[in-house]
C-alpha positions as CSV (number, residue, x, y, z in Angstrom):
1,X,0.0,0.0,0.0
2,X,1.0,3.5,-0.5
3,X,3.0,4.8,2.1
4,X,1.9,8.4,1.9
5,X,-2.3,7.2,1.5
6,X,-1.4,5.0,4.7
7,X,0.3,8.4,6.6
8,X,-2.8,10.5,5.1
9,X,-5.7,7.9,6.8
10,X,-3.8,7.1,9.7
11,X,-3.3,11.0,10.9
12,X,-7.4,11.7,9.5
13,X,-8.7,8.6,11.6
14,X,-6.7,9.7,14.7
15,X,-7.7,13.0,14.7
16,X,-11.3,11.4,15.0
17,X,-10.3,8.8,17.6
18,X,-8.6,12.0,19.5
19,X,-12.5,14.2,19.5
20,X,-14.5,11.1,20.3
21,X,-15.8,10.5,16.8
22,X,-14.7,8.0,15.4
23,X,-17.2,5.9,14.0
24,X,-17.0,1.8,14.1
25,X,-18.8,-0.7,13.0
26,X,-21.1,-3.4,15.7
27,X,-22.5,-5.9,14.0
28,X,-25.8,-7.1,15.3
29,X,-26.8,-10.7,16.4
30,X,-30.2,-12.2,15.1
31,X,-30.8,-13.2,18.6
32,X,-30.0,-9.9,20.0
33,X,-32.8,-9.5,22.6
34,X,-32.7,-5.9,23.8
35,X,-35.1,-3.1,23.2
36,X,-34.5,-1.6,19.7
37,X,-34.6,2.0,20.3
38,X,-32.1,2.7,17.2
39,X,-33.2,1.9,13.8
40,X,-35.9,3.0,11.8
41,X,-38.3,0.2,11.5
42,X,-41.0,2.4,13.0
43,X,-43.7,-0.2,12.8
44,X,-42.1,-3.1,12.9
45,X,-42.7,-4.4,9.3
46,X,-39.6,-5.5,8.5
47,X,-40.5,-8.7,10.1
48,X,-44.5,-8.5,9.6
49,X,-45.7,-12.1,8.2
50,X,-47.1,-10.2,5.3
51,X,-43.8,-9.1,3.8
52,X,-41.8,-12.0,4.8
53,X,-44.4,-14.3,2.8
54,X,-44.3,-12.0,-0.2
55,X,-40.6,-12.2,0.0
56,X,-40.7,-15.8,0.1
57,X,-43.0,-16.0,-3.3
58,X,-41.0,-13.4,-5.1
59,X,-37.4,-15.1,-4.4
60,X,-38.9,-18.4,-5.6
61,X,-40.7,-16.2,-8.7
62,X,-37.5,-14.2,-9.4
63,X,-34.3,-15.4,-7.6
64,X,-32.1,-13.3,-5.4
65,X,-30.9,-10.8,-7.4
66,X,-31.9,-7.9,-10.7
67,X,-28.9,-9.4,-12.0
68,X,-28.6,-6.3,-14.3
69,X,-29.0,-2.6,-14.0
70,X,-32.5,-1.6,-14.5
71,X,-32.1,-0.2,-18.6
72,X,-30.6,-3.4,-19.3
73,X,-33.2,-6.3,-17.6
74,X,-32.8,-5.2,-13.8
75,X,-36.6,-3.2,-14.1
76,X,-39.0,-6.0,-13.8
77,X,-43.1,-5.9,-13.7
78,X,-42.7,-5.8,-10.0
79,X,-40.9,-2.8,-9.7
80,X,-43.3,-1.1,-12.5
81,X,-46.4,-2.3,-10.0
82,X,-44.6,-0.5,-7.1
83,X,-44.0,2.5,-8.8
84,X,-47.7,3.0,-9.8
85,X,-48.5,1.8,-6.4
86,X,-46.6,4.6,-4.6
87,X,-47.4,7.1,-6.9
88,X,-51.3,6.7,-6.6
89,X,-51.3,6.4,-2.5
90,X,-49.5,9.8,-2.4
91,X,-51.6,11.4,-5.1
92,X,-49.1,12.2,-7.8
93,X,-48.8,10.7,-11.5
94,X,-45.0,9.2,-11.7
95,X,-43.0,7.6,-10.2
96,X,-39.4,5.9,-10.4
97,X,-37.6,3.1,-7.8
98,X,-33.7,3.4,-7.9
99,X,-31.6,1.3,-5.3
100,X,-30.8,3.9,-2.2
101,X,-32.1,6.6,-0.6
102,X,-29.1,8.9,-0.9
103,X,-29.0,7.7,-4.7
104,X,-32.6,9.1,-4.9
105,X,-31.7,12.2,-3.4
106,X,-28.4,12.7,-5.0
107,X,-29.5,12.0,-8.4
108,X,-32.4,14.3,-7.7
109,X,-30.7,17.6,-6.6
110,X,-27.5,16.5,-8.3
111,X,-29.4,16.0,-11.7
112,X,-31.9,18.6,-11.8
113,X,-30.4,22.2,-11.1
114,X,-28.1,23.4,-13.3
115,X,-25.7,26.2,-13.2
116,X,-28.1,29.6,-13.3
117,X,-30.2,27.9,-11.1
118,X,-30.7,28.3,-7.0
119,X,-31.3,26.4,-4.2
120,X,-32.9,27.6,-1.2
121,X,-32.4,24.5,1.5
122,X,-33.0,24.5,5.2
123,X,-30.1,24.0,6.9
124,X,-30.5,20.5,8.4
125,X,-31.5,18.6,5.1
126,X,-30.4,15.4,4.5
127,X,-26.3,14.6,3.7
128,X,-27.3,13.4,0.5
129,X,-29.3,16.2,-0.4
130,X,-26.7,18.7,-0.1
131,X,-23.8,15.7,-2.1
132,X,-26.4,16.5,-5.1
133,X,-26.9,20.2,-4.9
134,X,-22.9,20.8,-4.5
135,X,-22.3,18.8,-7.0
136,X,-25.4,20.5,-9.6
137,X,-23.3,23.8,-10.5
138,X,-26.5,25.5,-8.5
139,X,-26.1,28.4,-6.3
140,X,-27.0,27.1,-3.1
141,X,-28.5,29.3,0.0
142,X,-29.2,27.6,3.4
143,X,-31.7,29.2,5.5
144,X,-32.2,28.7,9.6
145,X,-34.1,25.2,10.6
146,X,-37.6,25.3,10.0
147,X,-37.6,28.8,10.0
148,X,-40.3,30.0,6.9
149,X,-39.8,33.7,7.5
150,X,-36.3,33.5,7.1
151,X,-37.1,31.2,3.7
152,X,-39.6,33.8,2.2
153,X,-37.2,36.4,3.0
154,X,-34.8,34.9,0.9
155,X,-37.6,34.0,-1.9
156,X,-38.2,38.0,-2.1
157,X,-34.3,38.4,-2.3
158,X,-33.7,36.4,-5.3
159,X,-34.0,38.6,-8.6
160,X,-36.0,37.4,-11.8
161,X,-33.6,35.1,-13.5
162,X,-33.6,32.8,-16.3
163,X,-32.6,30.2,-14.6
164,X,-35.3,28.3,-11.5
165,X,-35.1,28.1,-7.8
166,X,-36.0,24.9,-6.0
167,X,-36.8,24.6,-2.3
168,X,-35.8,21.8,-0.3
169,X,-37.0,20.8,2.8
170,X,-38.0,17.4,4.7
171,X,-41.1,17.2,6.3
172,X,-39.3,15.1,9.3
173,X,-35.9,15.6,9.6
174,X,-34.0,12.5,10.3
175,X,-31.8,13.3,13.6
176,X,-34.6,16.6,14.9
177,X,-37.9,14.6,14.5
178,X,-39.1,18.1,13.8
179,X,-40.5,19.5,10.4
180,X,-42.0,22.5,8.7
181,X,-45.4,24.1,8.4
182,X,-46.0,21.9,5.0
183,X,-49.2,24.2,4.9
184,X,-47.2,27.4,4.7
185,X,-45.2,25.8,2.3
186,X,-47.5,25.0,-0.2
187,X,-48.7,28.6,0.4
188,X,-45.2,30.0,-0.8
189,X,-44.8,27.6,-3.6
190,X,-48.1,28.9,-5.3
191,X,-46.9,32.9,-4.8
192,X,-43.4,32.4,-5.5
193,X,-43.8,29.7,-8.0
194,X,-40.3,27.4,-7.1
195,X,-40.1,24.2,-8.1
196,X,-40.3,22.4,-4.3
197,X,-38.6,19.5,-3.5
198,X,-39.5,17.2,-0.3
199,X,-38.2,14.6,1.4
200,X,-41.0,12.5,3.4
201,X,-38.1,9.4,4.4
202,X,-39.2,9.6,8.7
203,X,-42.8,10.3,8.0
204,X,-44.0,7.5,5.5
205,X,-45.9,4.9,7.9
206,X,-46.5,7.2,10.6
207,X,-48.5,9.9,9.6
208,X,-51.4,10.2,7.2
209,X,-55.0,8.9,7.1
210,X,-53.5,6.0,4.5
211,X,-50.0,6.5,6.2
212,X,-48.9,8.1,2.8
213,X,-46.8,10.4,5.1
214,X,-47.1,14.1,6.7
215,X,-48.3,15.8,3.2
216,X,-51.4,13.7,3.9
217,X,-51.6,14.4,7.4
218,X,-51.4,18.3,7.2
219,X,-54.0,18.1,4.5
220,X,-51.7,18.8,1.2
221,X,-51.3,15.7,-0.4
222,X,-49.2,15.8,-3.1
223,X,-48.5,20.0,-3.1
224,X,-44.8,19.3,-3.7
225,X,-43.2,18.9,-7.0
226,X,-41.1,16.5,-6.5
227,X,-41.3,13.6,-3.1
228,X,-38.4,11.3,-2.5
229,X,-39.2,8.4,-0.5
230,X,-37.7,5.3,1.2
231,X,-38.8,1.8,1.2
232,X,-36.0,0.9,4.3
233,X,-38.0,2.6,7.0
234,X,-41.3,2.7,7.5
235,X,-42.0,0.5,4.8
236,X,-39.5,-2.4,6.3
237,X,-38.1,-3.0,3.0
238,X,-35.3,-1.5,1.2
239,X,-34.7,1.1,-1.7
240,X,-35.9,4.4,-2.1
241,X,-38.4,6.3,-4.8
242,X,-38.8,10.1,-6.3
243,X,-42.3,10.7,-7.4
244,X,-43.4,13.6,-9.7
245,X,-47.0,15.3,-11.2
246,X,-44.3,15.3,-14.4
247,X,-43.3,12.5,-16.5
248,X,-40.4,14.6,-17.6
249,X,-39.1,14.2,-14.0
250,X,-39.3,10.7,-14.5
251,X,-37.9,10.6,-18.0
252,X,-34.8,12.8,-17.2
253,X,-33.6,10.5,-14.1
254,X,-34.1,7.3,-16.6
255,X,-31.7,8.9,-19.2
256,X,-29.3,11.4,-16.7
257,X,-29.0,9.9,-13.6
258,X,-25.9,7.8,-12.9
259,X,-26.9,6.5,-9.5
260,X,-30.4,5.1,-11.4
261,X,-28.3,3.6,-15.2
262,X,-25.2,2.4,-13.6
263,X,-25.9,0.2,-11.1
264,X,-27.2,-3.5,-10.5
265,X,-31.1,-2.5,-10.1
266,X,-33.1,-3.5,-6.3
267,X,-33.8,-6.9,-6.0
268,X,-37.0,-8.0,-7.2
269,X,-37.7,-9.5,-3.3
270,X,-37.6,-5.5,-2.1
271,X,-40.0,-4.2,-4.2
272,X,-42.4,-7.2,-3.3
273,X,-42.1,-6.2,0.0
274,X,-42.7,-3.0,-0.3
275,X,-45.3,-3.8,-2.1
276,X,-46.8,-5.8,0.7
277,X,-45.7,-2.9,3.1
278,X,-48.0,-0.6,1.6
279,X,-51.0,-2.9,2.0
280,X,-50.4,-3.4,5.6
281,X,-49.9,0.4,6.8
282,X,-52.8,1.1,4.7
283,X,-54.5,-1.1,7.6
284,X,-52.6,0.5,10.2
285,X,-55.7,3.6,10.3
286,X,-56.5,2.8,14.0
287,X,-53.2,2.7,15.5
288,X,-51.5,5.8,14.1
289,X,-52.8,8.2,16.5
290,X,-52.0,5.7,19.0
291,X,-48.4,5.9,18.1
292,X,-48.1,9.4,17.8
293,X,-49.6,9.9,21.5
294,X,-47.0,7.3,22.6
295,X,-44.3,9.6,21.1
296,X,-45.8,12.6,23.3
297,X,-46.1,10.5,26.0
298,X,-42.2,9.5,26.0
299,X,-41.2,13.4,25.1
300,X,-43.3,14.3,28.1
301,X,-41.8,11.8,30.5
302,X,-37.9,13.0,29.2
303,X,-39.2,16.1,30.3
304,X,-40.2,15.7,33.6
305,X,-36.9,14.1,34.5
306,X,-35.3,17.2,33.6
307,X,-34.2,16.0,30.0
308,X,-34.7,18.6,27.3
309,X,-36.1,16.9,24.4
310,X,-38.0,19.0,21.8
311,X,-42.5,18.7,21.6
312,X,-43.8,16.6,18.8
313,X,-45.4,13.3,17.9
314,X,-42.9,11.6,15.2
315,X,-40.9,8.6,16.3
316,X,-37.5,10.2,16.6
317,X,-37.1,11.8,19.4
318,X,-33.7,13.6,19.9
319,X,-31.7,13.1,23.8
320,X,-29.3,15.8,23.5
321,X,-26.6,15.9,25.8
322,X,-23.7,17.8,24.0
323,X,-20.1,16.5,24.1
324,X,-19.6,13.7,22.3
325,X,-17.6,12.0,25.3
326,X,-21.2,12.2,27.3
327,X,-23.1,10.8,24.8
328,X,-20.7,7.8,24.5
329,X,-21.2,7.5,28.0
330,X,-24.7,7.3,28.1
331,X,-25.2,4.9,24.9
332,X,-22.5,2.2,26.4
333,X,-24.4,2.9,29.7
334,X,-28.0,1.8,27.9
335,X,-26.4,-0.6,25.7
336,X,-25.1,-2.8,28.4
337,X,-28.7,-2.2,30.3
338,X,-30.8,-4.1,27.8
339,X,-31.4,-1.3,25.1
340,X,-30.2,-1.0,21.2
341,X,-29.3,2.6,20.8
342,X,-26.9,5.2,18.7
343,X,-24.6,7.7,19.8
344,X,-25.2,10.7,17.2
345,X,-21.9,12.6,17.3
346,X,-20.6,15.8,14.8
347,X,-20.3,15.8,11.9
348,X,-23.6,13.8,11.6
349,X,-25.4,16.7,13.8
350,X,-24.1,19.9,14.6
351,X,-20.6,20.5,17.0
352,X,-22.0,20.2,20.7
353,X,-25.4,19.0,19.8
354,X,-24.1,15.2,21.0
355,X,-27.0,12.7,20.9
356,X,-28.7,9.6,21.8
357,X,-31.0,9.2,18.9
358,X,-34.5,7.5,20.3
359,X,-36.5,5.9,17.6
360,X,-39.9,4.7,18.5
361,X,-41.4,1.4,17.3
362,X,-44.9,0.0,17.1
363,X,-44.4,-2.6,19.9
364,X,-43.3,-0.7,22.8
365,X,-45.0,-0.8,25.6
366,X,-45.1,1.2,29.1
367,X,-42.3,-1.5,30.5
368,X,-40.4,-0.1,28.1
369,X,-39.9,3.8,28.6
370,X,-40.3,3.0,32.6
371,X,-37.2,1.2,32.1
372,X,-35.2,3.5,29.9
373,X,-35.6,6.5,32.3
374,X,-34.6,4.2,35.6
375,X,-31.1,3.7,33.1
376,X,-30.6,7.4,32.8
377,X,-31.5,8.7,35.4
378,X,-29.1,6.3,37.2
379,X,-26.2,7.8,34.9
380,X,-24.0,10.7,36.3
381,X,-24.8,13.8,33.8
């Protein structure tokens, strides 16, 4: 190996042992028994009887693998079925499966603007949505966290150009569990007339009277331009989607996107699953409000043990406890006491915003959160 690569790696990966973030991975045992608090299978599909029948069928009816990228043979009737499927339960007219969901969002906002063109972001979007945007030739502008005065302040700065300014926003962010006024920003669209871009990854299962995701639930289905979607959260499966009200949307990503053309397409198996997914939170209408008040219910217990966690009702519910060193300390602390959890250090979140990332599940029951509070408060702060 390179002597000077090895000198470069070695002085990068100390300076992140040295702060406390350096990242490693755990691998996870099938049989591991504590309570999952970490990843994002909100409601617990991932092992649902449903999907892992119609996984079952489709391996025997298609094999393991797409065994080519998707312009090749890799796009299959399954994967056409899913993509009319999503695109009808969120109320738009295209849509388009690729393999990831940082694919989706970096072929997106990487494929989309072009040079003359702006991008007004909030400031806590997605990794993968700022990859594309950087790498677009856009001028990008980042206004505050959730903050819709600051955006429409910025939409009254821009001049008339030639070119077309895109917003992007989420409508859960991913380490917050917060989101925007969808509402307002449908509002602003219409008067400013940007081309809006939203990423509804942490709210797809949870919210909405189908479970479609918060665009349903705040009563503007399918107001955005352009959604990108994951099949690896709430659905339990795995791959990600962008649907559009254009098929040009569609078209372009088939015949520009590198991340869709150039790789081995999603396994047949996901998209029956997801497929199966979709059918099952459909039937999920009685218990959604149920998990949401469990969310509150959590947020509100944090609270009155002197833990500042933020209001809300989506599943991720952010501990922050600032240095990274702390949060280690708390997450080997809960680890070794019967619970799955993540330390969320910097760069992943802000410097000093340290934190144990709590994702809700379908499942959890009052044991549960009575437990986790005896483990922290039982930890020296």
């Amino acid at each position: 190996m390179n002597v000077a690569l090895l000198q470069r790696l070695r002085k990068s990966l100390g300076e992140r042992q040295g702060s406390s973030l350096r990242r490693k991975l755990v691998a996870r045992a099938a049989d591991d028994s504590r309570i999952n608090l970490a990843d994002n299978d909100y409601l617990g599909l991932s092992r649902d009887p449903a999907l892992v029948e119609a996984g079952i069928v489709a391996l025997r009816t298609w094999g393991a693998s797409s065994s080519a990228s998707p312009l090749v043979t890799g796009y299959t009737q399954l994967h056409q079925q899913l993509e009319q499927t999503l695109a009808a339960w969120q109320g738009y007219a295209h849509g388009l499966v690729l393999n990831t969901g940082f694919a989706a969002n970096s072929a997106v906002l990487g494929g989309l603007p072009k040079a003359g063109d702006v991008v007004l972001a909030d400031r806590l979007v997605h990794a993968s949505m700022l990859e594309g945007i950087m790498a677009s030739g856009a001028r990008l502008r980042r206004f505050p966290h959730n903050d819709l005065d600051a955006l429409e302040l910025m939409l009254h700065e821009e001049p008339a150009l030639d070119g077309v300014i895109f917003v992007v926003t989420e409508s859960v962010y991913s380490m917050d569990g917060d989101g925007p006024d969808l509402s307002r920003l449908a509002s602003l669209r219409k008067r400013f007339g940007f081309c809006w871009v939203l990423d509804e990854a942490h709210a797809t299962g949870w919210y909405g009277e189908t479970g479609s995701g918060m665009q349903e639930h705040q009563g503007v289905l399918a107001a955005a331009d352009i959604v990108v979607g994951t099949l690896g959260k709430g659905l339990g499966s795995q791959g990600a989607y962008v649907l559009s009200h254009a098929s040009e949307v569609r078209d372009a990503l088939v015949n520009f996107a590198g991340e869709f053309i150039y790789s081995t397409y999603l396994a047949p198996v996901n998209a029956a699953t997801a497929l199966a997914a979709i059918g099952r939170v459909r039937e999920l209408v009685a218990e959604r409000p149920h998990l949401q008040a469990m969310s509150v219910e959590w947020r509100d217990a944090l609270c009155a043990a002197d833990f500042a966690v933020p209001a809300g009702d989506s599943p991720i519910i952010p501990l922050i406890l600032g240095d990274s060193d702390v949060t280690l300390r708390y997450a080997e602390t809960l680890r070794s006491s019967g619970f799955m959890v993540s330390a969320i250090r910097p760069p992943t979140v802000p410097v000093r915003t340290g934190r144990i990332r709590i994702s809700l599940r379908r499942g959890l029951d009052a044991s549960a959160l009575a437990s986790f509070l005896s483990v922290l408060k039982g930890i020296s702060r």
